[in-house]
C-alpha positions as CSV (number, residue, x, y, z in Angstrom):
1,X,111.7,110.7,95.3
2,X,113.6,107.4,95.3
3,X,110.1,105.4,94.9
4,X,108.8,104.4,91.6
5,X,105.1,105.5,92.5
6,X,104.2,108.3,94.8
7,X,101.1,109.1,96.5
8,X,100.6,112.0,98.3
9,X,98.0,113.5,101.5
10,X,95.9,116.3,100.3
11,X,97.5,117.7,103.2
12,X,101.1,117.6,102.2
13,X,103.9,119.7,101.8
14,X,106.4,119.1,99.8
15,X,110.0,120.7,98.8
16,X,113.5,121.1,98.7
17,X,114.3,123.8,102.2
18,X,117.8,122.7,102.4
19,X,118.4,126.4,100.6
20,X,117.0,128.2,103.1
21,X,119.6,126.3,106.2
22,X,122.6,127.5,103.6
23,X,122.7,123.9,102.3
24,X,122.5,121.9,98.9
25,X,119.9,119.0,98.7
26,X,121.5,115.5,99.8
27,X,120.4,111.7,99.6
28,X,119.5,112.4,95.7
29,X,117.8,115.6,95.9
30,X,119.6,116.9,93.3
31,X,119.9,114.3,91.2
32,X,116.4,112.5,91.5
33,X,114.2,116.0,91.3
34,X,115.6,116.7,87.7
35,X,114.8,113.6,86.7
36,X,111.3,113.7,87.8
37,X,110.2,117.1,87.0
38,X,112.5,118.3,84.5
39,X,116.0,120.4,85.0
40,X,113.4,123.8,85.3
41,X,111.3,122.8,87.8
42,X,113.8,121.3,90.0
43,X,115.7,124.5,89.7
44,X,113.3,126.6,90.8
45,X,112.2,124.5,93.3
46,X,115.5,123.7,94.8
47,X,116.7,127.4,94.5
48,X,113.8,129.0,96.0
49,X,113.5,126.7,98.7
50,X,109.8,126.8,97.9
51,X,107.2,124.3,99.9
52,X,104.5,123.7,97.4
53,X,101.2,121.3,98.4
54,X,100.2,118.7,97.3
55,X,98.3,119.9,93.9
56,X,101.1,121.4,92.4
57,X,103.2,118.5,93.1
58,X,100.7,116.2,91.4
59,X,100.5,118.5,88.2
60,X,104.6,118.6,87.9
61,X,104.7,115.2,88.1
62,X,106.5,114.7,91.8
63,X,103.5,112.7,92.9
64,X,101.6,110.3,90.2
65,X,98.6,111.0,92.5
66,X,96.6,112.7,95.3
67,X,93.9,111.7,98.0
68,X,92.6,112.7,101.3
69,X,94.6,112.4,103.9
70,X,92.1,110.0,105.8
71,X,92.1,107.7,102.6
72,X,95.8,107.7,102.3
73,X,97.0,104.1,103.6
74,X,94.3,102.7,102.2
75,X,95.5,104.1,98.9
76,X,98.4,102.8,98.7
77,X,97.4,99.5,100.2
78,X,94.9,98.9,97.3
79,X,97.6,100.1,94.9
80,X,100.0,97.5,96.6
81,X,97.5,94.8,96.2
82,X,97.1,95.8,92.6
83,X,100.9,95.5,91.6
84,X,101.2,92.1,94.0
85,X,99.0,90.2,91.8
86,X,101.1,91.4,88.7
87,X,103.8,88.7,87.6
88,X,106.6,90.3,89.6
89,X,109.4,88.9,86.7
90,X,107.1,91.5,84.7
91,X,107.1,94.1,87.3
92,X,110.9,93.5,88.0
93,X,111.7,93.7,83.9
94,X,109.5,96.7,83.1
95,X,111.3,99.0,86.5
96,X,114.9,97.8,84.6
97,X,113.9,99.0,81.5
98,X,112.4,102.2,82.1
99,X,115.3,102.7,84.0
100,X,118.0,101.3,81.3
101,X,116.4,103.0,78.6
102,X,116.3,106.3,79.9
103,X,119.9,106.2,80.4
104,X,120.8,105.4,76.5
105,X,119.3,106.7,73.5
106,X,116.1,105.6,71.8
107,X,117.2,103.2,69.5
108,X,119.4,101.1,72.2
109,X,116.5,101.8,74.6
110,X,114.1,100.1,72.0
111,X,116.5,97.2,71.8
112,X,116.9,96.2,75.4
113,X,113.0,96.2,75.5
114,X,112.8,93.8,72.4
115,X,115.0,92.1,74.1
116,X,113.7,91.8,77.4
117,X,109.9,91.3,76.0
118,X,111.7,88.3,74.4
119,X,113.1,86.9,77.4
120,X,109.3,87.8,79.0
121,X,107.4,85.2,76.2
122,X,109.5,82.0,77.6
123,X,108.3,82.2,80.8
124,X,105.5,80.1,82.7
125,X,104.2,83.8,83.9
126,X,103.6,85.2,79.7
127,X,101.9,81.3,79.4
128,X,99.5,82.1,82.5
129,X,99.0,85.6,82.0
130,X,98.0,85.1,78.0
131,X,95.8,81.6,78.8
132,X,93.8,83.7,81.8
133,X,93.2,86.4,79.2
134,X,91.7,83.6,76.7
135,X,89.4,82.2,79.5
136,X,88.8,85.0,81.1
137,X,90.1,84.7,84.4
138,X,92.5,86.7,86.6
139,X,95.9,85.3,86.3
140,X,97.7,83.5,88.8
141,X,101.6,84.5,88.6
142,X,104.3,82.4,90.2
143,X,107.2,84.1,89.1
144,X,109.1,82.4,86.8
């Protein structure tokens, strides 16, 4: 749950059993499942001690996505390749302010990302990402 994207096995279980030994989650459990699925869902999942596959995980949101089991690595290595030829300053600036923004209310949420889009146009990444979309190329990011 501490990961910004999951992918999940067609094959997998997933939960919160720590009910069932007579315990409360730990490491975030009860703190990260809320946030992902909602104060409901996390309740009942949490309280019940309920295993639920892969499916139902997908359509609460816990997992952003499911594949064969067999196709799993290979999953996530495409989507790893995918965000590696982002401009990590914009990968790095969009995680802080999703994060940030969720924390504070809309307006002061709406702020820091003016802000932080600001701070995004001065760099040499915004200059190569916007002059590969006008020759229509892929982008080659450096990072700053």
């Amino acid at each position: 749950m501490a990961c910004d994207i999951r992918i999940a096995a067609d094959t997998a279980r997933l939960g919160q059993p720590e009910m069932n030994l007579g315990l409360s989650p730990g490491y975030g459990g009860t703190q990260r499942l809320p946030r992902i699925v909602g104060k409901g869902m996390a309740k009942f999942l949490i309280f019940t001690g309920d295993m639920i596959d892969a499916q139902e995980a997908l359509r609460i949101g816990l997992v952003q996505k499911v594949v064969p089991l067999a196709e799993l690595i290979d999953e996530a290595k495409a989507l790893a390749r995918n965000l590696a030829a982002k401009s990590p300053l914009t990968l790095a600036v969009a995680k802080e302010t999703i994060n940030l923004g969720l924390e504070v209310d809309l307006e002061r949420g709406l702020s820091i990302e003016s802000l932080e889009f600001g701070m995004l146009c001065m760099t040499e990444d915004c200059k190569e990402g916007t002059s590969a979309f006008l020759e229509k190329r892929k982008p080659v990011f450096k990072g700053r």
